[in-house]
C-alpha positions in Angstrom: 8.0 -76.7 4.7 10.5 -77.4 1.9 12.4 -74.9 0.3 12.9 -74.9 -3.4 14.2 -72.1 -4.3 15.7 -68.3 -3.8 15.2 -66.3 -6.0 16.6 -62.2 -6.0 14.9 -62.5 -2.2 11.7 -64.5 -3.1 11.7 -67.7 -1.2 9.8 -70.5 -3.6 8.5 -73.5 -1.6 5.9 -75.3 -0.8 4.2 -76.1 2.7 4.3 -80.0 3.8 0.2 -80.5 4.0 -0.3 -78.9 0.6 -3.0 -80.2 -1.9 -3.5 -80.7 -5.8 -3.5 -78.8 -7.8 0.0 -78.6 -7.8 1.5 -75.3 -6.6 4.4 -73.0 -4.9 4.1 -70.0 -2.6 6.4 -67.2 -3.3 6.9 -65.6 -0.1 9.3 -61.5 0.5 9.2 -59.6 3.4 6.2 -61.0 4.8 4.2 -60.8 1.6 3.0 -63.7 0.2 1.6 -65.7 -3.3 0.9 -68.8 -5.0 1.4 -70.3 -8.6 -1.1 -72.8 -9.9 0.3 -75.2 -12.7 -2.4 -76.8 -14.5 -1.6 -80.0 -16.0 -3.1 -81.8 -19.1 -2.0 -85.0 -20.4 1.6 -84.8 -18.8 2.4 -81.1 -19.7 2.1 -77.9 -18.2 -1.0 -76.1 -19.7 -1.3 -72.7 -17.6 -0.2 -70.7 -14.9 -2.6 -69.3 -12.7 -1.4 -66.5 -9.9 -3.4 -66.2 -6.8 -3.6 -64.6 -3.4 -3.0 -66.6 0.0 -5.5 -66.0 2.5 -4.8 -63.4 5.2 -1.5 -62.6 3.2 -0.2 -59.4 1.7 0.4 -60.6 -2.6 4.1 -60.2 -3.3 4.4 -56.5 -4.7 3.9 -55.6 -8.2 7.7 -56.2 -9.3 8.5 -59.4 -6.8 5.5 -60.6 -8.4 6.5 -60.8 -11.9 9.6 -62.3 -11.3 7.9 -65.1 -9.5 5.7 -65.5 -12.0 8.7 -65.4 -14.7 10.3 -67.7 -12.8 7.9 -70.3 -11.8 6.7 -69.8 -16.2 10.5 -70.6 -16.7 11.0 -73.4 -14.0 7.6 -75.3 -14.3 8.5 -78.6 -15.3 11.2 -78.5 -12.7 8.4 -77.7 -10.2 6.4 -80.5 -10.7 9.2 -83.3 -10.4 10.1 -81.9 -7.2 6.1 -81.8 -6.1 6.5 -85.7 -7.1 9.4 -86.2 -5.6 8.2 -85.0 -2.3 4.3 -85.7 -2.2 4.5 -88.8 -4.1 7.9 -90.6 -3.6 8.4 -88.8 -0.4 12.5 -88.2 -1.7 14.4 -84.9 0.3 14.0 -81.7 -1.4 17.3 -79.0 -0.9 17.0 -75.4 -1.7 18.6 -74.1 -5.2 19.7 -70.4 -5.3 19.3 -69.0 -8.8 20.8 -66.0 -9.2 20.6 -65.5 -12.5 17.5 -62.8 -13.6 14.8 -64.5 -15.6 14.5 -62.4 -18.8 
């Protein structure tokens, strides 16, 4: 299960059998969502937040920043989905500490 990213405590990764459409869980404390990104002709269209079955959803303020952070860090997202599915390259974990505004 790759790590991606932490971000203020929310660990951004994806898990190593995942399927299209391309997505991350956001997982704190035991709580737990996942970003959609739709694509259309090569750029990100939408966003979509969801639950995870049999998880808690990430609580009303660790969900907005995951949501501001994967709005902010799409196209990043996706090359490392690439990288990993498709190329089958390493992925390491970046810690951004900087708040998403």
């Amino acid at each position: 299960m790759p790590k991606l990213y932490t971000y203020f405590g929310i660990i951004i990764m994806f898990y190593s059998n995942e399927h299209e459409p391309i997505h991350v869980h956001g997982k704190f404390q035991g709580n737990e969502s996942k970003a959609e990104i739709i694509i259309d002709n090569g750029e990100v269209k939408e966003i979509l937040i969801k639950s995870v079955k049999g998880k808690s959803p990430l609580p009303a303020n660790n969900l907005r920043d995951f949501k501001a952070f994967v709005d902010t860090y799409a196209d990043e997202i996706v090359k490392k989905w690439i990288d990993y599915f498709v190329l089958h390259k390493k992925i390491s974990c970046e810690n951004i500490s900087r708040r998403i505004k």
